[in-house]
N, C-alpha and C positions, 0 to 999 in steps of 0.2 A: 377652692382647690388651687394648688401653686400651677402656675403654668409652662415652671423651670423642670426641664428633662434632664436626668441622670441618666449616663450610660451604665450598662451592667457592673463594668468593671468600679465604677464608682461608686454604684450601690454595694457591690462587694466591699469597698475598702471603708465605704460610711459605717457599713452594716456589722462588719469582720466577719465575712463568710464567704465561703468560696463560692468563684462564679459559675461553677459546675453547680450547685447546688442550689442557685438561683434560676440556673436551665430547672431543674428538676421541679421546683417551684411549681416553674412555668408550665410545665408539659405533664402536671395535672391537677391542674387548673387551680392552684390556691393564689396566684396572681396571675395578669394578665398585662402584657407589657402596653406601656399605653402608646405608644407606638413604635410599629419595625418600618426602618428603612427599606426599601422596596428594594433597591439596588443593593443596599449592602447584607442585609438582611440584620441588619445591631439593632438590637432591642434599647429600648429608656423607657425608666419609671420616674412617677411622680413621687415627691416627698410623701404625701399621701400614704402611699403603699407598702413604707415601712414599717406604717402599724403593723399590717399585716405577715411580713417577714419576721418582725419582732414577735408578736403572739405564734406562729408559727414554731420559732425557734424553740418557745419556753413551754407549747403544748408536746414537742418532740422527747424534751427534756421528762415530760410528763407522763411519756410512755405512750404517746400515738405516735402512728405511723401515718407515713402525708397524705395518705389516700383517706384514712378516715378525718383529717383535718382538712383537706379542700370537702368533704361531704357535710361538716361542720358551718363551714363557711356558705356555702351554698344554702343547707338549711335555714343559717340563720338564727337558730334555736334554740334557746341557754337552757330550757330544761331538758334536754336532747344532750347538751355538755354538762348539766352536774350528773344525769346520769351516767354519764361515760364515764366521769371522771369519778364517782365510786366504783364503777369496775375498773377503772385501772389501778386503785387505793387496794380493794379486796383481791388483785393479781399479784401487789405488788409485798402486802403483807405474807401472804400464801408463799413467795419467794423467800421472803426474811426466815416464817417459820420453817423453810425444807434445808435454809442455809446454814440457821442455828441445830437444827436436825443432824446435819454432817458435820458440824464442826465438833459435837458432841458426839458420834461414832468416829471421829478421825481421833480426836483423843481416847475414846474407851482404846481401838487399835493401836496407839502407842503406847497405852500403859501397855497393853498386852504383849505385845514382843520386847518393852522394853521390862518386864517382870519375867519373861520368857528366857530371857540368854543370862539374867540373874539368878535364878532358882537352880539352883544343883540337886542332885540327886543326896537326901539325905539319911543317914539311919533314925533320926528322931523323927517324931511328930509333934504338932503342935494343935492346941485349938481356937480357932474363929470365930465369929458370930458373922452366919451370910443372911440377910433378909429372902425374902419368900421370892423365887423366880417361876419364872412361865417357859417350861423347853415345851418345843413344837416339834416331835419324834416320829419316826418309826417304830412301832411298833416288833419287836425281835421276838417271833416263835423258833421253834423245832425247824421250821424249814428257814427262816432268814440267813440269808448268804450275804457277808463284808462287799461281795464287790455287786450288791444289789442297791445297794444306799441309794446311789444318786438317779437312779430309776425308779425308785418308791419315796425318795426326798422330793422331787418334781412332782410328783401327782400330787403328794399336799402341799406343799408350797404353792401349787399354780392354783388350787381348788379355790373354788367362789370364797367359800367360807373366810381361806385363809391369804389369797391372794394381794391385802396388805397389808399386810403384817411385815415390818421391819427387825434385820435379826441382827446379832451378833456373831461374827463370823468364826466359830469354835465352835468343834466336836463337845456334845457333853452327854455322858452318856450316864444313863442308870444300870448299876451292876446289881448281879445275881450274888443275893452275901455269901451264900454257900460254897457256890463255884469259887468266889474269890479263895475262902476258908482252905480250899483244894489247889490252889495255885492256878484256877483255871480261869479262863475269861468266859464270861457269858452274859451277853447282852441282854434287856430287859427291854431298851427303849433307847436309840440314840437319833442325836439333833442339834438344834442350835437353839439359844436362846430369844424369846423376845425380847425387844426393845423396851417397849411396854408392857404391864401385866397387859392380861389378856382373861376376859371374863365369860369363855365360850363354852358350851356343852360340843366337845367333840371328841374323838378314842386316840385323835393325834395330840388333845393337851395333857401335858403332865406338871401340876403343880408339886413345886418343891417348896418344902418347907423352910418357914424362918427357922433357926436354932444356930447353938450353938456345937459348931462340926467338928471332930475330931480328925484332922487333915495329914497325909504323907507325901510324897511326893517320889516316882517311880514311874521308870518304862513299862508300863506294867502291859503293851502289846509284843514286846521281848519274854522271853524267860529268865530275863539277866535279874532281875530282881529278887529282893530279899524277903520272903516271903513273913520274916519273924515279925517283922513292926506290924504283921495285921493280928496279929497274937499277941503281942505285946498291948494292945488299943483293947480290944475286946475282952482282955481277962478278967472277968467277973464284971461284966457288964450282963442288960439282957440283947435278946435280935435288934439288931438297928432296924429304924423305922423306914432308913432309907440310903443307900448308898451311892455317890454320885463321882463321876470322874470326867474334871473338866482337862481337855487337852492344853499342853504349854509347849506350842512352836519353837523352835528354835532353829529351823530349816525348811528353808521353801523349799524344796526337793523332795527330801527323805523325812516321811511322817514317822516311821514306821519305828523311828528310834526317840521318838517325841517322847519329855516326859508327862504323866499326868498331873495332877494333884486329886486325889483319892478322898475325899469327904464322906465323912462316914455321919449319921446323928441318929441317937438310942433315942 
């Protein structure tokens, strides 16, 4: 062991780390100064002891925190540290995939308002091909009331079953064709999309089908719209299998002048 003493400030400046953080070290217990001046109360370390700040420094970098690194050291224990050190691995992956998770909903969201303030209100239609989605709904009888939603969206959203389940933040609702046929709104089912299919036996999943959708675009919770393009779409076709109306924002405020995009597939 060297028998030359460094003051703290020194081993700060050896070390490049602050001497506040070499107090901290100290005061639980991952070093131990190897001697305080009684009068002055200045700590000095042994060369020695730098191992220890150095491993320290690159276990902190590793995602412990210094209380479980002086419990390390104390132990003494290296299979006690590769243990650890796969759960800091399988923390730190679980981070990556929830980081690639949103970075992937922060883009589906700007397509979305940026496809949102693009889409005008048009007299034609046009057809798509939308793959098979999973909406997580409310289910709309005879008695469902518009300003019920978000007090029957919370009880399944929160419910065990469905409680993680990651969505897409968009009204998508399934219409009634007939009502549509009449100019009328009437809901069947509305909600938001899962992130992921979703492969559950519940009365709140509704799969929609892959196909090719015959789609328009209209305020269609206004009366201002044209009722013809849905006559125009359906003429000598048979019942559609399914009718789907995803909302397209274009105001944080005022939904109520929002337009849809109206998917129809026979």
């Amino acid at each position: 062991m060297s028998d030359k003493l460094y003051t703290i400030g020194e081993v700060s400046h050896i070390m490049g780390i602050s001497v506040q953080m070499l107090r901290n070290y100290c005061n639980v217990g991952i070093i131990t100064p190897a001697y305080i001046d009684e009068k002055s109360g200045y700590r000095y370390f042994t060369r020695d002891q730098f191992h220890y700040i150095d491993r320290t420094r690159y276990l902190l970098k590793c995602g412990f925190s210094l209380k479980e690194i002086a419990n390390l050291f104390q132990q003494n224990d290296i299979s006690l540290l590769i243990g650890l050190l796969k759960e800091k691995k399988a923390e730190k992956l679980n981070t990556i995939k929830a980081a690639v998770e949103t970075v992937s909903i922060l883009d589906w969201y700007q397509e979305y308002f940026l496809s949102s303030i693009s889409k005008d209100e048009d007299p034609s239609y046009f057809v798509k091909h939308i793959p098979e989605r999973t909406l997580v709904a409310v289910q709309c009888d005879e008695r469902y009331q518009y300003d019920d939603f978000y007090y029957l969206w919370g009880d399944i959203r929160n419910s065990e079953e469905l409680k993680n389940v990651k969505y897409k933040r968009q009204f998508v609702t399934v219409l009634d064709y007939a009502a549509l046929l009449d100019h009328r709104l009437a809901r069947k089912y509305i909600g938001m999309l899962s992130v992921d299919p979703l492969h559950l036996a519940s009365k709140h999943i509704v799969a929609i089908p892959d196909g090719d959708y015959y789609c328009f675009r209209a305020p269609i919770l206004s009366d201002n719209w044209d009722i013809q393009i849905i006559h125009m779409i359906v003429d000598g076709k048979p019942t559609p299998r399914i009718v789907v109306a995803e909302e397209l924002e274009n105001n944080l405020k005022d939904f109520k002048n929002s337009l849809y995009e109206v998917q129809i597939l026979f």
